[in-house]
GUGUPA-496085 format. One record per residue (C-alpha): residue in three letters; x, y, z. Coordinates in steps of 0.02 Angstrom, whole numbers, padded with zeros to 5 digits, always signed. Each point is the difference from the previous one (the first is absolute). Example, Ala and Ser with C-alpha at 12.3 -4.5 7.8 and 13.67 -1.06 7.14 Angstrom:
residues 2
ALA+00615-00225+00390
SER+00069+00172-00033
end
This chain:
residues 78
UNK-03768+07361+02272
UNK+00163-00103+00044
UNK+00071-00113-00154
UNK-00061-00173-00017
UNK+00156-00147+00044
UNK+00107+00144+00065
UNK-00018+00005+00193
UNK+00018-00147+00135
UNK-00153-00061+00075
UNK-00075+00077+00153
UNK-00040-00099+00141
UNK-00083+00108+00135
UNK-00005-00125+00148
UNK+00176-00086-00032
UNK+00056-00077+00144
UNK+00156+00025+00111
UNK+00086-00147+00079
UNK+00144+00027+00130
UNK+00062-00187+00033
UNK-00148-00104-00063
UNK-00119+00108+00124
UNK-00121+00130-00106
UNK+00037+00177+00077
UNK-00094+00107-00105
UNK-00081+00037-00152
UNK+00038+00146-00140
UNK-00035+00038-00171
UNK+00163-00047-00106
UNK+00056-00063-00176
UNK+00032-00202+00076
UNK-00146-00104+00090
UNK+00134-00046+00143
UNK+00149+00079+00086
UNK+00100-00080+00093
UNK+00120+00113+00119
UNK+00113-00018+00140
UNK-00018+00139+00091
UNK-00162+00112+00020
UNK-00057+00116+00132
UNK-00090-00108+00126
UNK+00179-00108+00015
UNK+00136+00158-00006
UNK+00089+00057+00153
UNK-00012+00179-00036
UNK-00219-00018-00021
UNK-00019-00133+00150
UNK+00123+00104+00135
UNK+00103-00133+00008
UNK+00148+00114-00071
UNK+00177-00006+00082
UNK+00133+00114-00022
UNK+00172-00096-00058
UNK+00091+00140-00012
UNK+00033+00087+00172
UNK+00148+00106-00043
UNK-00033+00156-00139
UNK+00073-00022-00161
UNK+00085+00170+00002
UNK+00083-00059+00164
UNK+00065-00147-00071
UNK+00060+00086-00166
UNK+00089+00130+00108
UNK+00090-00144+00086
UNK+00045-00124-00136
UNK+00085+00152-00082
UNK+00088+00073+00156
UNK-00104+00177-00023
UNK-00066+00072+00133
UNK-00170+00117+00011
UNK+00058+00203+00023
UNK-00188+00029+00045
UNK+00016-00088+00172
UNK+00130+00139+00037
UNK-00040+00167-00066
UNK-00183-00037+00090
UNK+00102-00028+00170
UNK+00104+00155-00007
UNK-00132+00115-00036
end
């Protein structure tokens, strides 16, 4: 049996507000959240993901730092 005055209330159906409109409902310690982002509004859950970066990062390193990649050229010679 838990201690009495020790743990935060439960509320089972507390409900989830993404701005003003209800988008769900969970169990949680607080009767209403209110969040910015959930999964019915973020690009990566809806498809509507882009891709910023078009050049690699390893590409970009290499050239910022004048280095270049010794891979390309011991796979062409052999």
């Amino acid at each position: 049996m838990p201690k009495e005055g020790i743990h935060p209330d439960w509320y089972p159906d507390a409900k989830v507000y993404c701005n003003g409109e209800l988008v769900m409902t969970v169990g949680a310690t607080q009767p209403e959240i209110h969040v910015d982002v959930w999964s019915g509004n973020h690009p990566f859950y809806t498809g509507n993901q882009k891709i910023i970066d078009t050049e690699g990062r390893v590409e970009r390193f290499l050239r910022k730092y004048g280095m270049t990649d010794t891979r390309d050229e011991s796979d062409s010679q052999s």
